[in-house]
VEXTORTOR-544669 format. One record per residue: z negated, y negated, x negated of N, C-alpha, C in turn. Coordinates in steps of 0.2 Angstrom, whole numbers. Each point is the difference from the previous one (the first is absolute). Layout:
BEGIN
REC     nzz     nyy     nxx    cazz    cayy    caxx     czz     cyy     cxx
REC       Z       Y       X       Z       Y       X       Z       Y       X
...
This chain:
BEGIN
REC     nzz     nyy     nxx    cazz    cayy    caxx     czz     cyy     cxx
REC     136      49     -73      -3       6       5      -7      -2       1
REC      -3      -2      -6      -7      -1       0      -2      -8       4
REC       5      -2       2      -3      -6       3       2       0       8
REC       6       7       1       3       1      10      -9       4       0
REC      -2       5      -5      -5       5       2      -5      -5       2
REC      -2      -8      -4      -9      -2       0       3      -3       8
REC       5      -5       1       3      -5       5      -1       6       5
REC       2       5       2       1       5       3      -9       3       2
REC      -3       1      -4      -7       1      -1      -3      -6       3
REC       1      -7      -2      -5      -6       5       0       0       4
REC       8       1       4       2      -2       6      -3       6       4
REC       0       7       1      -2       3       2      -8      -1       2
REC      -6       1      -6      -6      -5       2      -1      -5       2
REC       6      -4       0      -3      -4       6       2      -2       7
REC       4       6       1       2       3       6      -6       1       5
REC      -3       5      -6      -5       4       2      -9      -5       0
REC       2      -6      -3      -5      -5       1       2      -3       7
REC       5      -2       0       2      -4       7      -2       4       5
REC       3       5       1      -2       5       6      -8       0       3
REC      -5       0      -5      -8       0       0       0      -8       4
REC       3      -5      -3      -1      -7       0       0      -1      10
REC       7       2       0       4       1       8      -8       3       2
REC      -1       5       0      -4       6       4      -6      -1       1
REC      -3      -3      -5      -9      -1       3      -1      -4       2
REC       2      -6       2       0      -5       7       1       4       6
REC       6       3      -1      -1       6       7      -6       3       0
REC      -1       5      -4      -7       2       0      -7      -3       2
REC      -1      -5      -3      -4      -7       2       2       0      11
REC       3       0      -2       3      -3      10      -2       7       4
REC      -1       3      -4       0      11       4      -8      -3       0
REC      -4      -2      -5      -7       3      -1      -4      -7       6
REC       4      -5       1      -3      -6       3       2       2       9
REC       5       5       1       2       3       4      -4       7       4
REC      -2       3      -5      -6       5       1      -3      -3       4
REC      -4      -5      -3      -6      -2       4      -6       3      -1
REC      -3       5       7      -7       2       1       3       8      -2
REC       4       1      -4       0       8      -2      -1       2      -7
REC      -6       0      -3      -3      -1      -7       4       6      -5
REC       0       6       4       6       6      -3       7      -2      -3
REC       2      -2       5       7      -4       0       1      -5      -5
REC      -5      -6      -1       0      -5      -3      -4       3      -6
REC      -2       5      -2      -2       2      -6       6       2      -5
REC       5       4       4       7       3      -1       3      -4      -3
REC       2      -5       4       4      -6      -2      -2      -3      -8
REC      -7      -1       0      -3      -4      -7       2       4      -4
REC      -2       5      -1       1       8      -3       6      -1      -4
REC       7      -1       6       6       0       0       1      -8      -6
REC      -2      -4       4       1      -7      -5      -2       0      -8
REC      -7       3      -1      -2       0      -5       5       3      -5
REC       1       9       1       4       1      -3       9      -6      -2
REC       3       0       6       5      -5       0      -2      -5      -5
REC      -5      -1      -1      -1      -9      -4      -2       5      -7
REC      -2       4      -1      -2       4      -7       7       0      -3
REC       6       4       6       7       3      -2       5      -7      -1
REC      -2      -5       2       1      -5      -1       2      -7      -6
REC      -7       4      -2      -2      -5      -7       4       4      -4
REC      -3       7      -1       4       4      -6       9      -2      -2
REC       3       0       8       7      -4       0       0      -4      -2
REC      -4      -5       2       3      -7      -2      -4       2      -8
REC      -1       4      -3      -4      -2      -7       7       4      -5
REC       5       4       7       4       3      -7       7      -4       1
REC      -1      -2       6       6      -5      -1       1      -6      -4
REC      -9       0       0       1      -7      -4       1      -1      -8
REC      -4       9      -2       4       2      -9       6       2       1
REC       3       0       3       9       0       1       3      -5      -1
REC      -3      -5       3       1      -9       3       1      -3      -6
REC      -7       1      -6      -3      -2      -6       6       4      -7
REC       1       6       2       6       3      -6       7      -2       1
REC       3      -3       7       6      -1       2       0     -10      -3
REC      -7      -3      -1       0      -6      -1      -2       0      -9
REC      -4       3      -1       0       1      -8       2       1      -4
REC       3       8       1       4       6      -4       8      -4       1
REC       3       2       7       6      -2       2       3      -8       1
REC      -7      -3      -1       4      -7      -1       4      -3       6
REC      -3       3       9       2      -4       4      -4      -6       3
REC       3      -5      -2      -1      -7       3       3      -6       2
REC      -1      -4       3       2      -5       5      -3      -3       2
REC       0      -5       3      -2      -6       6      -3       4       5
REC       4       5       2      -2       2       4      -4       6       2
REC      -1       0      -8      -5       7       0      -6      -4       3
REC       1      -7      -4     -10      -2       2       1      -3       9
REC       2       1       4       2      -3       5      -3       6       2
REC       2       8      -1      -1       5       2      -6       3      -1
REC      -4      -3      -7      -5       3      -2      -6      -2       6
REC       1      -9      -1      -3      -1       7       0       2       6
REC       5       1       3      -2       4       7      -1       7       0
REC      -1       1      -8      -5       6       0      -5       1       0
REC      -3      -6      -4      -5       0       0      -5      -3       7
REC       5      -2       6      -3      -4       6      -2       5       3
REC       5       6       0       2       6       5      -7       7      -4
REC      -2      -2      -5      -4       3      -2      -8      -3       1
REC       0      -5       2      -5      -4       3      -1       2       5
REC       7       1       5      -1       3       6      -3       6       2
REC       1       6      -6      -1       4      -1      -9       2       1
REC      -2      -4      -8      -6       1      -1      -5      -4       8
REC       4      -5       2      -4      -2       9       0       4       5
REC       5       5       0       1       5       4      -8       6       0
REC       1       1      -8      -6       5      -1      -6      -1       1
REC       0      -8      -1      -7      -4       0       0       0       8
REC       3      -1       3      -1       2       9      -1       7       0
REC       4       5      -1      -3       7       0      -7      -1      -1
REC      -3       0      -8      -7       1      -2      -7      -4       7
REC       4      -4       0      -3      -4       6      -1       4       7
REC       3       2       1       1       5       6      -5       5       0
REC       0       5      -6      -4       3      -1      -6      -1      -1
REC      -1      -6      -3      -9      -1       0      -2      -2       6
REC       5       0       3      -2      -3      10       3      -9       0
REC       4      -3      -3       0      -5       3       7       0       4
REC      -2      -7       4       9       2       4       6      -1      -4
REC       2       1       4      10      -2      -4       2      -7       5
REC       6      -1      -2       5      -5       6       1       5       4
REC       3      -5       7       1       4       5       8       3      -2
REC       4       5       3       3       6      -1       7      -6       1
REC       1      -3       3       6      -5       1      -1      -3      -8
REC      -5      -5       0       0      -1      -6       3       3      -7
REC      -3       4      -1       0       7      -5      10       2       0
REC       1       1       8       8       1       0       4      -5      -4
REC      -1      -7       3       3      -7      -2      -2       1      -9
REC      -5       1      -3      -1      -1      -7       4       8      -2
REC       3       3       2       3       8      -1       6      -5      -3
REC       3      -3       5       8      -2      -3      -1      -3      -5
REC      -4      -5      -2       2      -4      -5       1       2      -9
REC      -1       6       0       1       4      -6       9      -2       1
REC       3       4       6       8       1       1       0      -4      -4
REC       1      -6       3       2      -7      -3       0      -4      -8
REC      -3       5      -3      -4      -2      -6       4       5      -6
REC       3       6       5       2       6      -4       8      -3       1
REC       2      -1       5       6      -3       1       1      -6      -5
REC      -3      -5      -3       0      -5      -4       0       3      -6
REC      -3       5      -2      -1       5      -8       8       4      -1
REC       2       4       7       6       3       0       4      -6      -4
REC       0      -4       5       6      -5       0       0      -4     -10
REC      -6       0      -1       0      -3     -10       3       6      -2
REC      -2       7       0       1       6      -4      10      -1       0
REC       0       0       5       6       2       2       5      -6      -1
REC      -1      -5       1       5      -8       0      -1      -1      -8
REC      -7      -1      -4      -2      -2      -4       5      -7       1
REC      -4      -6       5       4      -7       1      -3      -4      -7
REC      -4       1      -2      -3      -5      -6      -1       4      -5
């Protein structure tokens, strides 16, 4: 019971990390988008800022669930460190994301909004290769 309730508990946080992950390159595209309307594009930052705060705290309680289901519960594999890895890639993406937010706000530019969309997908593809360890566990 104690091990459906933590697995159950990680999985959910980092639902809720992914979904931040997906969302502030959008955000990022909104605020390079605004332009010359400082209101609008203060909103936007406002909006990321928060996003990237609600962000870490996910990714920080998924990752003591991550830590009790590999410590306490003794899951492991080949494939966990395959998966650890593109977690760790996808969390590099993460803190790059935030690091163009802060950026933004101190006034520097961003990529252009095409750009921003093309770097949006490459998480998919990242999450889709972690589904597929959790799930297959091939090694």
């Amino acid at each position: 019971m104690a091990y459906l309730l933590t697995k159950s508990l990680h999985i959910v946080f980092v639902i809720a990390w992914m979904a931040t992950v997906f969302y502030l390159p959008r955000i990022l595209v909104n605020i390079v988008e605004a332009g010359a309307e400082p209101a609008v594009k203060a909103r936007l930052e406002l909006m990321g800022r928060r996003l990237y705060k609600f962000g870490h705290n996910m990714f920080g309680l998924a990752f003591i669930f991550g830590l009790v289901l590999w410590l306490y519960f003794h899951v492991t594999g080949g494939w966990l460190h395959a998966k650890i890895a593109l977690v760790i890639l996808m969390l590099a993406y993460f803190i790059w994301t935030g690091r163009l937010l802060k950026k933004s706000i101190a006034g520097g530019a961003l990529p252009a909004p095409k750009t921003l969309r093309i770097l949006n997908e490459l998480p998919v593809l990242v999450l889709l290769a972690i589904v597929y360890l959790v799930v297959a566990k091939p090694f």
